[in-house]
VOKOLLO-708161 format. One line per field, with one value per residue (C-alpha): residue in one letter; x, z, y. Coordinates in nm, 2 decimals. Each point is the difference from the previous one (the first is absolute). Layout:
<atoms>
residuo: c(A; ...)
east: c(X; ...)
up: c(Z; ...)
north: c(Y; ...)
</atoms>
This chain:
<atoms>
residuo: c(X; X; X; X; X; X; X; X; X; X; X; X; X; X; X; X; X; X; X; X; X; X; X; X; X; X; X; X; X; X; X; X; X; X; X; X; X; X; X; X; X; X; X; X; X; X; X; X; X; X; X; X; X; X; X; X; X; X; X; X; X; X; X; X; X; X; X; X; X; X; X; X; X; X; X; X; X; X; X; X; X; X; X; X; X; X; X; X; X; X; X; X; X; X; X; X; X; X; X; X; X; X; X; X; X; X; X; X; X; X; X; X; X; X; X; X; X; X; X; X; X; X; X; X; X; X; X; X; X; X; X; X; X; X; X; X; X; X; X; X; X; X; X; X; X; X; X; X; X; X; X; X; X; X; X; X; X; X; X; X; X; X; X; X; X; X; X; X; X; X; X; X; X; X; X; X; X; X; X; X; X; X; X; X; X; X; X; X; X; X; X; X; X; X; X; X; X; X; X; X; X; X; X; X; X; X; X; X; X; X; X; X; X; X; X; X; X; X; X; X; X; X; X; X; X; X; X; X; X; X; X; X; X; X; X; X; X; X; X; X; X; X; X; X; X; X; X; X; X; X; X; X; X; X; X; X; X; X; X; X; X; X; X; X; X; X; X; X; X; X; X; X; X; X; X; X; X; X; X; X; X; X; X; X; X; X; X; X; X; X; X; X; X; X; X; X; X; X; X; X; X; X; X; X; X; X; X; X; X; X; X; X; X; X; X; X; X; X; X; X; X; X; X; X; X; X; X; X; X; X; X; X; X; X; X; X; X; X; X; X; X; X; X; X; X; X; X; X; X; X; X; X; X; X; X; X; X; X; X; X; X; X; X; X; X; X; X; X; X; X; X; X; X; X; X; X; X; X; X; X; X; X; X; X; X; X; X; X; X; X; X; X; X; X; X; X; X; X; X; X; X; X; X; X; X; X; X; X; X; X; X; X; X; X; X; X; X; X; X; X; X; X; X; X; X; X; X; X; X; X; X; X; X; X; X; X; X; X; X; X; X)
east: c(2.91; -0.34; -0.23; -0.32; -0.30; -0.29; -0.26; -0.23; -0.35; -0.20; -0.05; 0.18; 0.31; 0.00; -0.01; 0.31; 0.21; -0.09; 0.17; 0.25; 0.09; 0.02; 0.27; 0.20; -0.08; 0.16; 0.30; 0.08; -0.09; -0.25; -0.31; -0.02; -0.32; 0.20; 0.18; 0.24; 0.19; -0.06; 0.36; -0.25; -0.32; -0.25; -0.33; -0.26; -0.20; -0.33; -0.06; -0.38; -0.15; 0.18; -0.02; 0.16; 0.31; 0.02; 0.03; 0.20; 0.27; -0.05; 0.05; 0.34; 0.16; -0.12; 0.16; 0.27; 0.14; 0.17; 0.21; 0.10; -0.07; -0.03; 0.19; -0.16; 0.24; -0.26; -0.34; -0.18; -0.29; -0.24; -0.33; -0.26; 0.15; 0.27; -0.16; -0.20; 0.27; 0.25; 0.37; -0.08; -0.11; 0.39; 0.07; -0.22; 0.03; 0.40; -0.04; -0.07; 0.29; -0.20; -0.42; -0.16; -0.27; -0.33; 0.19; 0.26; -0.07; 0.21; 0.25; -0.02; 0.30; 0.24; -0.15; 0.08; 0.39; 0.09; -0.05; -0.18; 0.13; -0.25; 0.09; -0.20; -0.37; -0.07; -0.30; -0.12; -0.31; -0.26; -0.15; 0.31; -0.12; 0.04; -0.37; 0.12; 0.36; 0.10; 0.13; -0.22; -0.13; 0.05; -0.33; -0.10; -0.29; -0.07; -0.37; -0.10; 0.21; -0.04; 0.02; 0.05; -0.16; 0.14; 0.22; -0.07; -0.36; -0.14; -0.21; 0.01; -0.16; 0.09; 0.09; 0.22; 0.33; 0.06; 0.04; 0.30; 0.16; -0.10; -0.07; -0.26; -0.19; 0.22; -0.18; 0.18; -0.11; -0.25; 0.18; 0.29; -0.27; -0.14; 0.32; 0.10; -0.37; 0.13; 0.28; -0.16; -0.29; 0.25; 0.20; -0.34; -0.13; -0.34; -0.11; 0.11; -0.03; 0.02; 0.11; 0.09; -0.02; -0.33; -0.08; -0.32; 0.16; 0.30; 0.05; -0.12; 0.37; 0.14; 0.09; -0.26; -0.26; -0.14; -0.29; -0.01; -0.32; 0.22; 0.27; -0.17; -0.19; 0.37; 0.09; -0.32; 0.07; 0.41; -0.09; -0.20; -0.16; 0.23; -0.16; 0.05; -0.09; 0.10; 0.01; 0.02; -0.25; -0.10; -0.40; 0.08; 0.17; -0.20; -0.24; -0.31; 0.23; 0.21; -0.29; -0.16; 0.34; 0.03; -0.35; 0.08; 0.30; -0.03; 0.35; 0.01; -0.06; -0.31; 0.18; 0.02; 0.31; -0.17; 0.11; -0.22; 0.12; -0.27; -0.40; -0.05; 0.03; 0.17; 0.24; 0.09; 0.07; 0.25; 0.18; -0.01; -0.23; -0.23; -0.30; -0.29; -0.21; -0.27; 0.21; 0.16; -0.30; -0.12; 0.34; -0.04; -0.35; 0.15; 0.23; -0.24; -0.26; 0.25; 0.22; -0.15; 0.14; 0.24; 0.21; 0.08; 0.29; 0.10; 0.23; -0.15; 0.20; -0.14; 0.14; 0.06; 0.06; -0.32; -0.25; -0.28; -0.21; -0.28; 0.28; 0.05; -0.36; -0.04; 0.29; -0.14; -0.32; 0.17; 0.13; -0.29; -0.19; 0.27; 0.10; 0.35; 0.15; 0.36; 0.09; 0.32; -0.02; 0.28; 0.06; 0.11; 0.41; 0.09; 0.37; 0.12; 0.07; -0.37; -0.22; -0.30; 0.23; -0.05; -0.39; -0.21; -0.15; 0.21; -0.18; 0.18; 0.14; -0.23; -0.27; 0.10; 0.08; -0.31; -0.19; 0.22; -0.08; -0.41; 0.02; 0.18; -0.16; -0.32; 0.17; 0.07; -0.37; -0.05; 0.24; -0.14; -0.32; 0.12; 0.20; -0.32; -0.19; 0.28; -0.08; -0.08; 0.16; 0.30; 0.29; 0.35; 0.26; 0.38; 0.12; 0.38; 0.08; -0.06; 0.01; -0.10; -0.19; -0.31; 0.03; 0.10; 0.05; -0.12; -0.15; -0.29; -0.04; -0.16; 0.27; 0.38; 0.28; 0.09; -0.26; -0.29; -0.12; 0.11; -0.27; 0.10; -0.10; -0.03; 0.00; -0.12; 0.25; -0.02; -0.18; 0.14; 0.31; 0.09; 0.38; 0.19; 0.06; -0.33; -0.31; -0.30; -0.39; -0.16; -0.30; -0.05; -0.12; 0.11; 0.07; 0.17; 0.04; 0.24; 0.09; -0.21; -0.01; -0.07; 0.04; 0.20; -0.19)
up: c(-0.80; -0.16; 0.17; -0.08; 0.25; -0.06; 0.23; 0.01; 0.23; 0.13; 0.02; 0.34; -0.17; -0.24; 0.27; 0.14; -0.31; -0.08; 0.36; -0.11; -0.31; 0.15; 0.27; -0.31; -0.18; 0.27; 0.05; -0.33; -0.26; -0.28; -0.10; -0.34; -0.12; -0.17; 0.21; -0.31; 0.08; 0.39; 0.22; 0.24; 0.03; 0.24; 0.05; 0.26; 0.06; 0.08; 0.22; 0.04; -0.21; -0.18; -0.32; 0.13; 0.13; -0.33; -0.19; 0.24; -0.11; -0.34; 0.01; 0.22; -0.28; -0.24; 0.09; 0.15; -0.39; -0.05; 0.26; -0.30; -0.28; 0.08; 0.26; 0.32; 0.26; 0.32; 0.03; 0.31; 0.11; 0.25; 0.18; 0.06; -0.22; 0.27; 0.29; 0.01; -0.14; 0.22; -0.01; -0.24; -0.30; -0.04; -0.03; -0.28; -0.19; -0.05; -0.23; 0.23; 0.20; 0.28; 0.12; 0.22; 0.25; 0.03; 0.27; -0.17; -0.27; 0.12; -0.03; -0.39; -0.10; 0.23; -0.21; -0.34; 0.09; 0.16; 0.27; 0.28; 0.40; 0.05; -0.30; -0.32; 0.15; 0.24; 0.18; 0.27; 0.19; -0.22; 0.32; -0.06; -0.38; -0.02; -0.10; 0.00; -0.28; -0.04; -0.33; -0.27; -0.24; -0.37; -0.18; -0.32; -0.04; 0.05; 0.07; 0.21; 0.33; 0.25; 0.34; 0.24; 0.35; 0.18; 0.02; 0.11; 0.13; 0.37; -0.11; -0.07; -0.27; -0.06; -0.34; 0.03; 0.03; 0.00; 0.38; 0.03; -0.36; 0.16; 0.39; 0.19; -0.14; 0.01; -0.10; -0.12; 0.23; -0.20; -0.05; -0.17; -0.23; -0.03; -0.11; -0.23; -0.17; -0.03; -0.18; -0.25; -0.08; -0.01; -0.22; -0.22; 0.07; -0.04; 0.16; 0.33; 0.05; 0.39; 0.06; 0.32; 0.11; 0.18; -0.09; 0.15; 0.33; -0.03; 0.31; 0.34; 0.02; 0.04; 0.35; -0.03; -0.22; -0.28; -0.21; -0.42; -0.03; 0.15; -0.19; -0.36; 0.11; 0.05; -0.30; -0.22; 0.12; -0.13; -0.32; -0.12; -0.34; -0.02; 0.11; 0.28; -0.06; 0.27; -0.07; 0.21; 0.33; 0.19; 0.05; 0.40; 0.04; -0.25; 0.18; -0.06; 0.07; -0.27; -0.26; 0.07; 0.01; -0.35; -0.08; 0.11; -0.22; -0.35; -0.06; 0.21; -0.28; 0.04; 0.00; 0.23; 0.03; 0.26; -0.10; 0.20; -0.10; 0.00; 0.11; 0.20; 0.32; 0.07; -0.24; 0.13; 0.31; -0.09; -0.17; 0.31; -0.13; 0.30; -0.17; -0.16; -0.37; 0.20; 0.13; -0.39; -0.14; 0.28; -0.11; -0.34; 0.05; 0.22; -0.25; -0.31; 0.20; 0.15; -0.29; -0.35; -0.29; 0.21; -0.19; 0.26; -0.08; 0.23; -0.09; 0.13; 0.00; -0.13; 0.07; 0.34; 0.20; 0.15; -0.28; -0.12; -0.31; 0.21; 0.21; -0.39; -0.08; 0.26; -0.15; -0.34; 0.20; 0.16; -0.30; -0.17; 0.27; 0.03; -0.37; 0.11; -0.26; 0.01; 0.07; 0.06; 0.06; 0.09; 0.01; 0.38; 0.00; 0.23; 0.15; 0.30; 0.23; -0.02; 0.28; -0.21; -0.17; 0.31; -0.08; -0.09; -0.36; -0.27; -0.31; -0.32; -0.20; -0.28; 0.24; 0.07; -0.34; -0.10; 0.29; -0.08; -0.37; 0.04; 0.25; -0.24; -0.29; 0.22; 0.11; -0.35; -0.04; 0.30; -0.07; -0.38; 0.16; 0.24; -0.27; -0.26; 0.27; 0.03; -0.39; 0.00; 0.34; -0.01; 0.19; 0.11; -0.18; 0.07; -0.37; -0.03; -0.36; -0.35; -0.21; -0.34; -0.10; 0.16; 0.23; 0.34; 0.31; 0.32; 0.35; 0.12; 0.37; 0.06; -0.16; 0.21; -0.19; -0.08; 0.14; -0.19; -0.34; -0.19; -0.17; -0.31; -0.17; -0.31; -0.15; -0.31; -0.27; 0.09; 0.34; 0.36; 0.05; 0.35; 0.15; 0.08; 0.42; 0.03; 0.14; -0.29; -0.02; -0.18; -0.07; -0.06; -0.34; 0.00; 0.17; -0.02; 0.26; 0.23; -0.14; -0.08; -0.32; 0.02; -0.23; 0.15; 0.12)
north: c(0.66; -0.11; -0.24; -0.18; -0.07; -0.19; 0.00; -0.34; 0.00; 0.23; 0.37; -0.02; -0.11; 0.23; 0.27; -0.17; -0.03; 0.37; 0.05; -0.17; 0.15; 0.35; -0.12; -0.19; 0.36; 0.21; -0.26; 0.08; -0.28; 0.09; -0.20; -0.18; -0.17; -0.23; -0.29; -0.08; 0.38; -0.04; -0.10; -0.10; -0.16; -0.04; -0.17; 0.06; -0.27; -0.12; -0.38; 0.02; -0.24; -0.29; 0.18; 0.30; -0.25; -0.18; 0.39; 0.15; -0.34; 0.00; 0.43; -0.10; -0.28; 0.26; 0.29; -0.17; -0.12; 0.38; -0.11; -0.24; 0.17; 0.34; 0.32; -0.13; -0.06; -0.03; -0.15; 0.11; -0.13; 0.17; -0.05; -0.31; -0.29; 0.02; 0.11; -0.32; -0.28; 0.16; -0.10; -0.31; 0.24; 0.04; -0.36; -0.04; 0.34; -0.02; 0.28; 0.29; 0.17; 0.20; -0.09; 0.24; -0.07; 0.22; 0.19; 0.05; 0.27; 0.28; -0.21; 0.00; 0.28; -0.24; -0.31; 0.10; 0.11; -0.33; -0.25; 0.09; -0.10; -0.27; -0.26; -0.05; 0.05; 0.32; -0.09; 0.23; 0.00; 0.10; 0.23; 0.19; 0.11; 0.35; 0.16; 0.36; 0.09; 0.37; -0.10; 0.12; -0.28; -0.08; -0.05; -0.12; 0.19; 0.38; 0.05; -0.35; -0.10; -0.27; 0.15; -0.27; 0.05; -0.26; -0.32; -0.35; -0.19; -0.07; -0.27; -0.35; -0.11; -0.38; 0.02; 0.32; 0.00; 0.37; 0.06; -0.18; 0.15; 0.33; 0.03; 0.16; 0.27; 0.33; 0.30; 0.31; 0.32; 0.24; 0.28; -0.19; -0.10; 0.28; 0.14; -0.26; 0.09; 0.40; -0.09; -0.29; 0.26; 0.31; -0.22; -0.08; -0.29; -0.06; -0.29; -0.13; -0.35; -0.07; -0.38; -0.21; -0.33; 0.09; 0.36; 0.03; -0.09; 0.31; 0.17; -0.18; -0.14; 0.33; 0.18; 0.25; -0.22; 0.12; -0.11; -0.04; 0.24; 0.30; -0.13; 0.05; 0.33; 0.16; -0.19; 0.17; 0.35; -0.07; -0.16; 0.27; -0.09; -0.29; -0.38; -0.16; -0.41; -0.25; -0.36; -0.30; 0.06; -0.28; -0.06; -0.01; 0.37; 0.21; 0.23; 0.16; 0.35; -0.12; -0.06; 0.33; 0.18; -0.15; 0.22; 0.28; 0.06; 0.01; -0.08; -0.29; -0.28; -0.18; -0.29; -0.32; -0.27; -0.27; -0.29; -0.26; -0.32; -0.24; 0.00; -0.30; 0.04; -0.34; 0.08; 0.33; -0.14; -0.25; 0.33; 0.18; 0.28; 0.09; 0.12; -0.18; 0.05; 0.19; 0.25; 0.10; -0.01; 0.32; 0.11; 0.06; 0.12; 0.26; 0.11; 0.00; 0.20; 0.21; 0.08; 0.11; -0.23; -0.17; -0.30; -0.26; -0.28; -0.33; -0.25; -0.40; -0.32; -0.30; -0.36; 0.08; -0.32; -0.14; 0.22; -0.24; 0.03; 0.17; 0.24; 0.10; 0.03; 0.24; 0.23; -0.02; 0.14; 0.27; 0.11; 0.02; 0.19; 0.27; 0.03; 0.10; 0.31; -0.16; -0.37; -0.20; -0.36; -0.24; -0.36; -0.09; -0.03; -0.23; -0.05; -0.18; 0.32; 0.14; -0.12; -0.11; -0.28; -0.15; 0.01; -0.29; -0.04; 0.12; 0.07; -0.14; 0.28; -0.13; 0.07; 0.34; 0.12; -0.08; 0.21; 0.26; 0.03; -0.08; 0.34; 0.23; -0.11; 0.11; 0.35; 0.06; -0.03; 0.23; 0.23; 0.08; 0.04; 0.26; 0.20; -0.01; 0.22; 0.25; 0.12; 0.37; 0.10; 0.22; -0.09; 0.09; -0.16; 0.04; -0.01; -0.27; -0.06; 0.14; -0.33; 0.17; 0.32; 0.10; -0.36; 0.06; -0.30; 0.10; -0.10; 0.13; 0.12; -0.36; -0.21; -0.02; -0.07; -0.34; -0.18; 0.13; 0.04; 0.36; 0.25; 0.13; 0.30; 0.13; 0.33; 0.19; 0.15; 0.38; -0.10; 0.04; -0.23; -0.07; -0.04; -0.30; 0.03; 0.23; -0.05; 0.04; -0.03; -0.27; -0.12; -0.39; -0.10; -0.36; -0.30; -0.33; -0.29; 0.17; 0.38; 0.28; 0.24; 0.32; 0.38; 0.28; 0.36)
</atoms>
């Protein structure tokens, strides 16, 4: 009764597969971290970009060999790989016995015992993904947690394909939240992580609307001296309630997820994004003069169809003028079901690897810059590893997992040594391009 789950994609995903390992958990089956020992296997995937399709195959045909060579007698496959290929994913992964659509997770104890009524591929209508399961979760880490607010995305962004893996927006009602946050903090976590498709946007979908500032106020008061980060906002629904709400909490991470996209105004039109360079430049004023040492990360795309050298110019500009904390840039994926490969102008993928690698050799620039003038300040650190003595890995309260660089922190023979899963004090001694140093209190 072992099984194996690996989780591919985003921090969204990994909230589902933790769902789904506590339902396999109370069916019975125990969890192994190594596929080789596992009877069953499955792989939530991720279909976002090209290069999450290509990985999510090659993690399939890897982990599908132990059905050869190893005690693996299912492969189940779950979440966005087949969402978006649909019935045809079966034809050309033979390999797999059971895939599961986005709205079918709950489905996943079924999955793993045998076929399911419905053939190979159980595809449900993704507005029927179930944002709220009783079933407690199965994390890999004690003292961080991704809390997800909400499922799916409203919008229609031309390069996105996410509404249609995952529906409308469906946000969760707060006090189901709020109660999920109880139990994470009681349970001692940390840091809570609040993700979504559109987080900034949580709430006006629900029968008695509710806004996101009211939402992390409640959330502040539960978390007590634990921190409450949320990542991926959108430029459009984050208020000026929301900013200030941020302030007025000192648990509340100073910390903001917008990813914009792009700077020319052109450009953002052609992706659907309804705001122009003008209006996120006010934006991150706002939040700068508003919030004291506030780190602010976007994500941009670069090679989207129709961007000229001076469309690119301009983003290089932007970038400059608001010296961005935390940046992720991507080359534009293109595939035949997104509505901007219907868009004039492709840019070679020569063209666009090249603009992507001029702007984060740039940010890397920017980012060192930024860190230098953090030397001397003492910040909150939640402390994740003990690699060797007196040498401890760490994020800071302006660092989210994954995504950003680490601070780590070292400590004197004799001197004050802090704990692994704890929050600690430190004060920054050092820097390097992306991660800070710093000496324990």
């Amino acid at each position: 009764m072992l099984l194996y789950i690996e989780s591919l994609g985003c921090a969204r995903n990994q909230v589902d597969s933790e769902n789904m390992a506590g339902q396999l958990l109370q069916a019975g089956w125990s969890l192994t971290r190594d596929p080789a020992e596992a009877a069953v296997i499955v792989v939530n995937t991720c279909s976002f970009v090209e290069s999450a399709i290509n990985e999510s195959i090659e993690t399939i045909l890897e982990l599908a060999r132990f059905k050869k060579k190893g005690r693996c007698k299912r492969l189940v496959v779950a979440g966005c790989l087949p969402e978006r290929f649909r019935e045809a994913i079966a034809d050309a992964l033979p390999e797999v016995d059971q895939f599961l659509g986005t709205g079918a997770f709950t489905r996943i104890a079924d999955a793993v015992t045998g076929p399911l009524d419905g053939g190979v591929c159980l595809l449900p209508d993704p507005d029927r993904i179930v944002v709220d399961t009783t079933g407690a979760r199965e994390r890999g880490q004690s003292h961080t947690a991704y809390l997800k607010i909400a499922e799916g995305c409203s919008r229609h962004c031309t390069y996105c394909i996410i509404p249609r893996l995952r529906g409308r927006q469906k946000s969760r009602p707060m006090e189901h939240i709020l109660n999920e946050a109880r139990e994470l903090v009681a349970g001692g976590v940390k840091e809570l992580n609040l993700v979504a498709q559109d987080t900034t946007h949580y709430g006006h979908d629900l029968p008695e609307p509710v806004s996101f500032d009211i939402l992390l106020a409640h959330l502040a008061d539960v978390a007590g001296d634990a921190w409450v980060r949320f990542l991926y906002g959108h430029p459009e629904s984050i208020t000026d309630s929301v900013i200030e709400t941020v302030a007025a909490h000192p648990n509340l991470c100073p910390y903001f997820d917008l990813p914009v996209q792009h700077a020319a105004t052109r450009v953002l039109q052609k992706m659907g994004r309804n705001y122009e360079k003008k209006k996120l430049l006010d934006l991150f004023q706002r939040i700068r003069l508003t919030v004291a040492g506030a780190a602010i990360r976007t994500t941009l795309i670069v090679g989207f169809p129709g961007e000229t050298d001076a469309d690119f110019q301009e983003l290089m500009d932007f970038v400059e003028k608001v010296r961005f904390d935390h940046l992720g840039v991507f080359t534009y994926s293109d595939a035949e079901d997104l509505p901007s490969h219907r868009l004039p102008g492709h840019v070679s993928k020569k063209v666009a690897q090249f603009r992507h690698d001029t702007l984060m050799a740039r940010q890397m620039e920017i980012s060192a810059d930024n860190l230098t003038s953090m030397i001397g300040e003492t910040l909150s650190v939640l402390i994740e590893a003990s690699p060797e003595p007196h040498l401890y890995e760490g994020r800071s309260i302006l660092q989210a997992p994954e995504v950003d660089g680490m601070t780590f922190v070292r400590t004197l023979p004799g001197g004050p040594a802090p704990s692994v899963g704890e929050l600690s004090s430190v004060t920054i001694t050092d820097t390097l391009e992306y991660d800070l140093i710093g000496r324990a209190l």
